[in-house]
N, C-alpha and C positions, 0 to 999 in steps of 0.2 A: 486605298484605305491604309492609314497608319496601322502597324502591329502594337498592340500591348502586352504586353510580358506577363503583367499580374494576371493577365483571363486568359492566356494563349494556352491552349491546351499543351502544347509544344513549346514552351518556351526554354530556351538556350541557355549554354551556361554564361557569356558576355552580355546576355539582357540586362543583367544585374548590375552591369558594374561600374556605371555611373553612383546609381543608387546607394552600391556597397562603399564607394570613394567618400562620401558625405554625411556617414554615420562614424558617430566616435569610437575608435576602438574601443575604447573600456565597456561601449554597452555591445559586443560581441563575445561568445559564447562560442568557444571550438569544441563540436562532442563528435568522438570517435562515431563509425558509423555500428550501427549492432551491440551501442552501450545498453538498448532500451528504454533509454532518454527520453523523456515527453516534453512536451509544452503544454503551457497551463495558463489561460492566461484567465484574467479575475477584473471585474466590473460590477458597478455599483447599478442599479435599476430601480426607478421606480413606478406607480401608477400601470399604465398602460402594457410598460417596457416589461414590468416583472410578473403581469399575467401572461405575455406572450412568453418569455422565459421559462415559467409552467407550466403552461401548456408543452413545451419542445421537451423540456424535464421529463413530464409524463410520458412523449411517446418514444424518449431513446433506452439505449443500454443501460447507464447510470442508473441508480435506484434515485427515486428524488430527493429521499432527505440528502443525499450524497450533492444535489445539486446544486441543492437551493440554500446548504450549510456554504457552500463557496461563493454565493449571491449577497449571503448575509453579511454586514460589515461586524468587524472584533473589533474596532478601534484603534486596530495596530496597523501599519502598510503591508500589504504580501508581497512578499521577492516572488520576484519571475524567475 
């Protein structure tokens, strides 16, 4: 059975690095470890896709307007 990196509980640190050779520098991001630096990432939904997103809303940590304000589009693109 092939290993895959993305689901391997265990995966390595040369898993990657194919992967990391065919991404453009410019969209990589070096953060010191222990800055407190998050990821954030933001998507448009809608129909089906943004009751189940409200539903998930409701049962985590976030407060939901907190959620469903980064759901909603401003009309402007959001930096990652």
């Amino acid at each position: 059975m092939t290993k895959d990196p993305w689901t391997d509980p265990d995966p390595q640190p040369e898993d990657f690095d194919e992967f990391l050779a065919s991404v453009d520098p410019s969209e990589i991001q070096v953060v010191e470890a222990g800055s407190a630096a998050k990821v954030t990432i933001v998507s448009q939904a809608t129909g089906e896709e943004a009751k189940r997103l409200e539903r998930l809303a409701l049962e985590s940590d976030p407060p939901l307007d907190d959620v469903l304000a980064d759901l909603r589009p401003t009309g402007k693109p959001h930096a990652a």
